[in-house]
N, C-alpha and C positions, 0 to 999 in steps of 0.2 A: 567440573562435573564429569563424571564418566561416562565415555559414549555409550555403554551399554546399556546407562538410565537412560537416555535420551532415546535410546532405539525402544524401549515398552512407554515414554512417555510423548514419544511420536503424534500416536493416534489419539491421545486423550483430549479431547476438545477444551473449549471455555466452559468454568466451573458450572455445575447444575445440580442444587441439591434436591433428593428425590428419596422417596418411602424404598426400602429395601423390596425387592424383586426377586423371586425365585432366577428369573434369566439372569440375573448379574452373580449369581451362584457359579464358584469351580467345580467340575466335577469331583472333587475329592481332598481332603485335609489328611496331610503327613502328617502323625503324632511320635513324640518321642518311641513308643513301641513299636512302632513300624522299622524290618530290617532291611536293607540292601543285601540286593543278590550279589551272587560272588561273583569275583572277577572276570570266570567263564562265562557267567549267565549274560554279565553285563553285553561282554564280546558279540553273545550269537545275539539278544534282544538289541544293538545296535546296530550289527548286520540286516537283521530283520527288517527296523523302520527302512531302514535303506532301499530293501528289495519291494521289500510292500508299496514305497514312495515313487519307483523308479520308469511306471509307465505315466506318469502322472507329470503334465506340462502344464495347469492352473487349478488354482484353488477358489472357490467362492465360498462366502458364508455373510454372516450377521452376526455383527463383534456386538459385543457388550462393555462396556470397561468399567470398573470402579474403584474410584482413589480415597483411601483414608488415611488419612493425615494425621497425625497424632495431636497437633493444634485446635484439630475440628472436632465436633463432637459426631455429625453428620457426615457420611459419605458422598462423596462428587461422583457423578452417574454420567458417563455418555454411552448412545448406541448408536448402531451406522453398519454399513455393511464394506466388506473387503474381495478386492479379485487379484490377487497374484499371480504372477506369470512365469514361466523359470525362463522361456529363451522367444526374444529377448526379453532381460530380465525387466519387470515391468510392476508397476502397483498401483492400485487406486481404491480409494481411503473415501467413502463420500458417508458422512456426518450427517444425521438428520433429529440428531436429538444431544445437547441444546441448542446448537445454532447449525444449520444447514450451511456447510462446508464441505466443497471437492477440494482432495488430495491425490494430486497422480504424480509418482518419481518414475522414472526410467534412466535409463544408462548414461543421459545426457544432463536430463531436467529436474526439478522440482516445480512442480506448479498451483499455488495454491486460492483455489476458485471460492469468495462471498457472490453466493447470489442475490442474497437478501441486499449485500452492500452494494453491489452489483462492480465491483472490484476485480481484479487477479494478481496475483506477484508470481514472475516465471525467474528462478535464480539456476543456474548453473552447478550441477550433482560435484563437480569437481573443487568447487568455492564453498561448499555446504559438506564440511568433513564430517558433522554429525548426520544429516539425510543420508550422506553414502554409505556408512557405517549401519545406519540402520536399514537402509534398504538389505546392505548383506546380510546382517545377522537375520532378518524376518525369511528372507528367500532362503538362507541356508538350513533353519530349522524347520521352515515350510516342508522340503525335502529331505531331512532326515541327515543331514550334514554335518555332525557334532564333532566332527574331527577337529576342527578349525578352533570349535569352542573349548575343547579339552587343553588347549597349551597355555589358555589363558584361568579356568578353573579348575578346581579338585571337584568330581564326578560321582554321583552315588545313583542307582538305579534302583529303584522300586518294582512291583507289582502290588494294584491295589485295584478294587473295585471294575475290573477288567481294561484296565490302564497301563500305560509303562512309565514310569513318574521318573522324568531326569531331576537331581537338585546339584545346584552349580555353585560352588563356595572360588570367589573369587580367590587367585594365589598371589597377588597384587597387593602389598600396604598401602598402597598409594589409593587404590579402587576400594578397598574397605573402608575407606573412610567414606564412602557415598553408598556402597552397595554391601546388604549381607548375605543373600542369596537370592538365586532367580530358581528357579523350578517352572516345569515345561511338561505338559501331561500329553502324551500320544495316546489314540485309542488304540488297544489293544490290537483287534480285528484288522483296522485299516489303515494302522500306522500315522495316520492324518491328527496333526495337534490339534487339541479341543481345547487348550486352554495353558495359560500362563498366568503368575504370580511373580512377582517381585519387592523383598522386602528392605529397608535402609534402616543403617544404625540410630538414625531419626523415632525409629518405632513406626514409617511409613510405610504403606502397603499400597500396590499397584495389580488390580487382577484382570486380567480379559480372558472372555469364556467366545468361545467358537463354534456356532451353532447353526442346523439345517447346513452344513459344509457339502458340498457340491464338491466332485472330480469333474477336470477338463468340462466347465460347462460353456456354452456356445458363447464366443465372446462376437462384439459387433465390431463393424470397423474402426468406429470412435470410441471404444471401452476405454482406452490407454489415451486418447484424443479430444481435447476440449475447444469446441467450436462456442467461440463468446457470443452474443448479440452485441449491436453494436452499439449499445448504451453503457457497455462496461468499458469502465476504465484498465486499463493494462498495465502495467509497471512489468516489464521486461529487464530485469537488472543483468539480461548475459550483451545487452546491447545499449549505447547512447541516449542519453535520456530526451532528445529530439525524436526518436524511434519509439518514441510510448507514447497511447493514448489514452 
């Protein structure tokens, strides 16, 4: 599978089916009449997210996600909220709907916290080529970073609904077999992503909407730091399994 699915399906927790929700809504749907700006336009509204992105060292919000699967008749719903950090680069993923799960990667770690199981698995960012992968793609578009993702797709840029809508047609036969495009909505005004879409030749769709999004909002010492109680079990796979408790 292509890491690029695995980096929007990341966040998507254990299945949960659920009545459709105005918040689980993208801000806006590409239709075939909708055109791409030209070349030039593209240039400067690229420039733009960049400079609009570029005082800005975290991101907060309240993710929404919804999977529909061509197999299901119902959608798969999770929500949760997200704090991304650009240096060092940093994330934390904490799930509260369907099952209450912490997710924090940083430059080193993966770690991922059941409270209810009362659990953790801490794996190593560098053994985990799909986690590193997606830690970069989420921080590089967090910040307006599409250089990186342009070698690898063909690029079309919209204006819509006071948006800047990137769609990203993989240039890989190898990745079209898994992926047929991602699309990526910047808000106009403040350059900050509100929302992603990803669709597979499957007929599957993958959407997360990004909402109440916070600039640089006040992180604590433990935001990126998971202090356990000592009733949870640990699984540390970067160390000896004598070293887990």
């Amino acid at each position: 599978m292509a890491i690029i699915l695995t980096a929007f399906c990341l966040l998507i927790a254990a299945p949960a089916v659920a009545a459709p929700d105005a918040k689980f809504s993208l801000p806006a749907e590409l239709t075939d009449s909708d055109a791409a700006v030209s070349p030039e336009d593209k240039t400067k509204l690229t420039r733009r997210i960049k400079d609009l992105l570029s005082g800005i060292d975290a991101v907060s919000a309240a993710v929404y996600q919804t999977k529909h699967l061509a197999m299901l008749k119902k959608a798969i719903e999770s929500e949760g909220t997200v704090i991304i950090r650009k240096t060092p680069r940093s994330l934390r993923w904490e799930a509260v709907r369907p099952e209450r799960t912490i997710t924090i990667i940083d430059e080193k770690t993966i770690t991922i916290y059941k409270p209810i199981e009362k659990e953790a698995d801490i794996y190593g960012i560098d053994a985990n080529i799909a986690a590193k992968q997606s830690m970069a793609f989420l921080s590089s578009t967090m910040w307006g970073d599409i250089s990186e993702l342009e070698k690898k797709f063909n690029t079309a840029i919209y204006l819509k609904n006071g948006l800047i809508i990137y769609r990203l047609i993989p240039i890989s036969e190898m990745v079209t077999r898994y992926l047929t495009s991602i699309i990526i909505y910047f808000n106009e005004s403040t350059g900050i992503p509100v929302g992603f879409e990803l669709a597979t030749p499957k007929g599957d769709k993958y959407m997360t909407s990004l909402k109440d999004v916070k600039n640089n909002p006040p992180l604590d010492i433990d935001t990126f730091y998971l202090k356990f109680p000592k009733e949870v079990w640990i699984r540390d796979h970067t160390k000896p399994d004598e070293n887990n408790r």
